[in-house]
LUMMAR-536597 format. One record per atom (N, C-alpha, C): residue in one letter; atom name; x, y, z. Coordinates in Angstrom, 3 decimals. Example, Ala and Ser with C-alpha at 12.3 -4.5 7.8 and 13.67 -1.06 7.14 Angstrom:
2
NODE  r   a      east     north        up
NODE  a   N    13.190    -5.690     7.800
NODE  a  CA    12.300    -4.500     7.800
NODE  a   C    13.200    -3.300     7.800
NODE  s   N    12.850    -2.250     7.080
NODE  s  CA    13.670    -1.060     7.140
NODE  s   C    12.900     0.030     7.870
***
This chain:
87
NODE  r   a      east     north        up
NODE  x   N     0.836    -1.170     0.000
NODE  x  CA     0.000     0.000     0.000
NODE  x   C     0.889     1.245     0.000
NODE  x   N     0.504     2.294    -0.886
NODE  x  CA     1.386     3.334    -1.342
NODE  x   C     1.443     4.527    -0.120
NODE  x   N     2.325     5.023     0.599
NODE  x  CA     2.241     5.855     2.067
NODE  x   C     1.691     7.123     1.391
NODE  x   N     0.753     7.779     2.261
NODE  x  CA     0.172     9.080     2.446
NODE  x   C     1.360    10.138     1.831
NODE  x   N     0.383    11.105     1.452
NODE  x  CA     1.675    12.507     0.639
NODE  x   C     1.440    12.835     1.778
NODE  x   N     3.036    13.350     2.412
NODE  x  CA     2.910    14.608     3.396
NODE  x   C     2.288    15.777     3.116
NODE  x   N     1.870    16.330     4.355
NODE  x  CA     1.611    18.226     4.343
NODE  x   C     2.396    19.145     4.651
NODE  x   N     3.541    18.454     5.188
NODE  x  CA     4.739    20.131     5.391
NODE  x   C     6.008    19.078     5.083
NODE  x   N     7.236    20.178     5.408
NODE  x  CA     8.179    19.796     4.967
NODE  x   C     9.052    20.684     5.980
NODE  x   N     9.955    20.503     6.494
NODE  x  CA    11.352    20.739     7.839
NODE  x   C    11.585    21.748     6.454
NODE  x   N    12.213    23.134     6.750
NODE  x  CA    12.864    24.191     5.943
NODE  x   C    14.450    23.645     5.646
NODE  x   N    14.611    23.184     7.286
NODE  x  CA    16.108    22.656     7.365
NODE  x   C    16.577    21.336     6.723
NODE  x   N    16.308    20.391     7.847
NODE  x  CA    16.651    19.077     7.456
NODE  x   C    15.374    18.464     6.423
NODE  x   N    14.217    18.972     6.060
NODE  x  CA    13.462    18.415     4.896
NODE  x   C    12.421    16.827     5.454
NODE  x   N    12.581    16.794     6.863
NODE  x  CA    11.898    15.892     7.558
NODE  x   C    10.337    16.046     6.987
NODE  x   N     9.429    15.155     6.575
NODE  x  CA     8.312    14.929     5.878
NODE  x   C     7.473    14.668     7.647
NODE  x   N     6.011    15.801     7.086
NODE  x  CA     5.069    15.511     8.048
NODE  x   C     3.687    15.451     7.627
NODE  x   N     2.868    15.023     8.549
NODE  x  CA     1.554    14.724     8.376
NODE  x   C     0.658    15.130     8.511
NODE  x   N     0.978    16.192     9.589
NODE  x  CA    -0.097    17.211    10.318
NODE  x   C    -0.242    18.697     9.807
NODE  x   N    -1.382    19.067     8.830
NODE  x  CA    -0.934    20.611     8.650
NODE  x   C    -1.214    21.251     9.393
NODE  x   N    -1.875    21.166    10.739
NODE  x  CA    -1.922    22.179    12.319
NODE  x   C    -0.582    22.343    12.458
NODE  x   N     0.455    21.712    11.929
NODE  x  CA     1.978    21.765    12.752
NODE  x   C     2.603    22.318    11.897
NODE  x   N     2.510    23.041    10.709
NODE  x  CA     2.577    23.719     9.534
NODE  x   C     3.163    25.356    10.306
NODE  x   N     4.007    25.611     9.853
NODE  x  CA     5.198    27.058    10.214
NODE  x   C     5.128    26.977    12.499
NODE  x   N     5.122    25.641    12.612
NODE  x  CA     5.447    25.196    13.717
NODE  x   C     7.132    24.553    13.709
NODE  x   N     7.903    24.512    14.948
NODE  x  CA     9.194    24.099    15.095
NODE  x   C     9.195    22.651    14.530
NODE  x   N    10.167    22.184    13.988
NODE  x  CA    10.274    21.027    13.628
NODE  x   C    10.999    19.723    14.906
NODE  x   N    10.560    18.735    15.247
NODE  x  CA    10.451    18.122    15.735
NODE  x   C    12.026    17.175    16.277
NODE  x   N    12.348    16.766    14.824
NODE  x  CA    13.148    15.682    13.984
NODE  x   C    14.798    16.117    15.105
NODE  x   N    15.094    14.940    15.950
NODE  x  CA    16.596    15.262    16.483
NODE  x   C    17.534    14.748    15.330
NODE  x   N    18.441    15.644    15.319
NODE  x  CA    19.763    15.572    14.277
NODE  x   C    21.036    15.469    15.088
NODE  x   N    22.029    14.359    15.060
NODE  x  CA    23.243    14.034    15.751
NODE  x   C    22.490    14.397    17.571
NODE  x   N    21.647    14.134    17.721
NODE  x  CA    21.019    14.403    19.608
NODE  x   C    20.855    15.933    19.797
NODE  x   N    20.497    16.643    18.572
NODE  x  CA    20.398    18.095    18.885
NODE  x   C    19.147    18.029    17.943
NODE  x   N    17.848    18.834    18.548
NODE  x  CA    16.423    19.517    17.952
NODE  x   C    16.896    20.061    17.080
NODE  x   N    16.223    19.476    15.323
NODE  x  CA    16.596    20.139    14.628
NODE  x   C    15.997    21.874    14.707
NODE  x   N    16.523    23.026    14.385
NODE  x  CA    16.318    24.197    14.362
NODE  x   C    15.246    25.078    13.462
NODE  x   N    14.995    23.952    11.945
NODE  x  CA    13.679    24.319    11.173
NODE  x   C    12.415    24.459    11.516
NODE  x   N    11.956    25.017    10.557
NODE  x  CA    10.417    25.220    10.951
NODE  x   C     9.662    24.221     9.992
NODE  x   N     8.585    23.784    10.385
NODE  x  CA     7.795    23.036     9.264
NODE  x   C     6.895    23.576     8.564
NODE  x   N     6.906    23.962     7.404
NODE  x  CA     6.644    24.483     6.305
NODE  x   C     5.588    23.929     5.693
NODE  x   N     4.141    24.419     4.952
NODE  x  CA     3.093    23.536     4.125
NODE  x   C     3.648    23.397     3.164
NODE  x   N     3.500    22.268     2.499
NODE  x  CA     3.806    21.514     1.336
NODE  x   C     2.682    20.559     0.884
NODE  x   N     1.845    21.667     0.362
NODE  x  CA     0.215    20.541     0.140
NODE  x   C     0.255    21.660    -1.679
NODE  x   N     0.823    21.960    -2.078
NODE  x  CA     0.644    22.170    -3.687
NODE  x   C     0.646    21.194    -4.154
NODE  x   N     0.356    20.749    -4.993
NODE  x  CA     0.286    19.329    -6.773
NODE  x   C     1.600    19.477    -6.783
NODE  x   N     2.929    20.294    -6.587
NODE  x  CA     4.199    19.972    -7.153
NODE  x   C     4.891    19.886    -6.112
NODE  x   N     4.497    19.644    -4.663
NODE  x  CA     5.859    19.774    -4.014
NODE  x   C     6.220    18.902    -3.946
NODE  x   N     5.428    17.133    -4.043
NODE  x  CA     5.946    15.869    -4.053
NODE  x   C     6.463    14.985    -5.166
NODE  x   N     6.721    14.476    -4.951
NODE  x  CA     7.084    13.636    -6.522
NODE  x   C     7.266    11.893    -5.382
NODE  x   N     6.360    11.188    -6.212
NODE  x  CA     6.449     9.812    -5.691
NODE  x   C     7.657     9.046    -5.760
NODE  x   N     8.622     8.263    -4.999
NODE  x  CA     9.887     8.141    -5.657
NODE  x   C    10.124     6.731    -6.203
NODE  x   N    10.941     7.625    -7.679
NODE  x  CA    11.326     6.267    -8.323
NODE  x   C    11.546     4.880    -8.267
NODE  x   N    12.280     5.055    -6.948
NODE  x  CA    12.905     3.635    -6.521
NODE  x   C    11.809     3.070    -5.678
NODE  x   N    11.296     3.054    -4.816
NODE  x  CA     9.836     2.111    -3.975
NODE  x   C     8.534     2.815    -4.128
NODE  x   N     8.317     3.468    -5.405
NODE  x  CA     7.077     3.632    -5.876
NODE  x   C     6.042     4.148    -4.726
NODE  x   N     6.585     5.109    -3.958
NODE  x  CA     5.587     5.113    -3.098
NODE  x   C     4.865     4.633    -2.016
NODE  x   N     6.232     3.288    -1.763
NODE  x  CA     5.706     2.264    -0.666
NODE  x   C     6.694     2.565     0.497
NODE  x   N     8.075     3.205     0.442
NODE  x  CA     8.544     3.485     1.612
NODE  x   C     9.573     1.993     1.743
NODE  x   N     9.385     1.375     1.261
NODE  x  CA     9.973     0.334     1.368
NODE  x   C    10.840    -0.450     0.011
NODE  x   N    11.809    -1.145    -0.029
NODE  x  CA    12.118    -1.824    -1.163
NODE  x   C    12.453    -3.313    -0.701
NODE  x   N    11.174    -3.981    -0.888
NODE  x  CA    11.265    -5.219    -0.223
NODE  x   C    11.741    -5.275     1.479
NODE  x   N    12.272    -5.881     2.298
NODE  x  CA    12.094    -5.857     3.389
NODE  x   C    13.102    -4.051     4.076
NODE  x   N    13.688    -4.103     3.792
NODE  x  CA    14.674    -2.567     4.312
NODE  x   C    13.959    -1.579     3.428
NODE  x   N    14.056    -0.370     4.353
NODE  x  CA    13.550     1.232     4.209
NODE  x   C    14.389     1.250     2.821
NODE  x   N    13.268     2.146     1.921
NODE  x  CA    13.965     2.683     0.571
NODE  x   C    15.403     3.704     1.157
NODE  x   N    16.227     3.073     0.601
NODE  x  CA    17.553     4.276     0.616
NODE  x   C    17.643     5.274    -0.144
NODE  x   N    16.700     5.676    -1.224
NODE  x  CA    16.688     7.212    -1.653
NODE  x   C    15.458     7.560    -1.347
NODE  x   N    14.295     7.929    -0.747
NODE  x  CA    13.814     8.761     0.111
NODE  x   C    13.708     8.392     1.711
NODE  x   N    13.844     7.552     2.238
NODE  x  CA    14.449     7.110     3.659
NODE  x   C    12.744     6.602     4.254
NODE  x   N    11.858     6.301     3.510
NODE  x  CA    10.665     5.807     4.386
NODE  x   C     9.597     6.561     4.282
NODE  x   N     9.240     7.885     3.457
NODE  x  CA     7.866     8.220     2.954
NODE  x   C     7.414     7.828     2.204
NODE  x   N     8.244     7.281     0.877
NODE  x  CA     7.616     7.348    -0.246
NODE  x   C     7.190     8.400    -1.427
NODE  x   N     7.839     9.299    -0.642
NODE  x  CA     8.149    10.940    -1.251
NODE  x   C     8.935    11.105    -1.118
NODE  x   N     9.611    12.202    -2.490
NODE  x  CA    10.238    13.512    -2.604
NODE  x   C     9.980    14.552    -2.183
NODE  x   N    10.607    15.388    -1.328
NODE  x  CA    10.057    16.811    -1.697
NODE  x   C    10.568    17.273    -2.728
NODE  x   N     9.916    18.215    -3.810
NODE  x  CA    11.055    18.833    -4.619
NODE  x   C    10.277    20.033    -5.481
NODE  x   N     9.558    20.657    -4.411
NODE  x  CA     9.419    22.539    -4.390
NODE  x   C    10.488    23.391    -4.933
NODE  x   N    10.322    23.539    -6.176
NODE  x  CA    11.707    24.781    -6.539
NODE  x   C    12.032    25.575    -5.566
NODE  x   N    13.205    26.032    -6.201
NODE  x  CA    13.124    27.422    -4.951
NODE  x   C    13.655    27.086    -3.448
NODE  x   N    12.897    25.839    -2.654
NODE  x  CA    12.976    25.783    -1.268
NODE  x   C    13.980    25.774    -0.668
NODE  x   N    14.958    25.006    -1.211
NODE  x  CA    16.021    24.863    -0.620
NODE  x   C    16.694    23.858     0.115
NODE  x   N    15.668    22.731     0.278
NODE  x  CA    15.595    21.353     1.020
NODE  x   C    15.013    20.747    -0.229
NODE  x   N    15.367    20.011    -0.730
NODE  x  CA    15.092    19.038    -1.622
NODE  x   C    15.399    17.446    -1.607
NODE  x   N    14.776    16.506    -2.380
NODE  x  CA    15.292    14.942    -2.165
NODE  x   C    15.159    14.264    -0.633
NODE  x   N    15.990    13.636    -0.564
NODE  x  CA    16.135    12.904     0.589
NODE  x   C    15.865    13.321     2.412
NODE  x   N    15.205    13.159     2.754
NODE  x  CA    15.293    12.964     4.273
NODE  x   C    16.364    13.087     4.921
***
């Protein structure tokens, strides 16, 4: 079963979320044991996702997490943003 498109997107580290109440809220996601510092950003346009090539949208490639988007099943890839690809 193909995982849900996120609604925001980390400015910083590009961490994929679910909740748009949490939308230009602090981002969550610890990086090396430090809160990452981004904000989470809406990302609900028709272009900010792109389903990814390699596990079609399942987050998975057979039993281990897809290694090019890390477990959504999305891209982000909003021109402009500045966080793009990978998790």
């Amino acid at each position: 079963m193909k995982r849900p498109k996120p609604s925001t997107s980390c400015t910083k580290c590009g961490a994929p979320g679910y909740n748009i109440a949490l939308a230009n809220g602090k981002c969550g996601r610890l990086v090396n044991r430090k809160r990452c510092r981004g904000t989470n950003q809406s990302a609900i346009g028709d272009k900010d996702w792109a389903e990814c090539p390699s596990c079609e949208g399942l987050g998975y490639t057979g039993t281990p997490q897809c290694s090019q988007c890390g477990g959504p099943g999305w891209l982000f890839v909003r021109v402009g943003s500045g966080v793009q690809g990978r998790v």
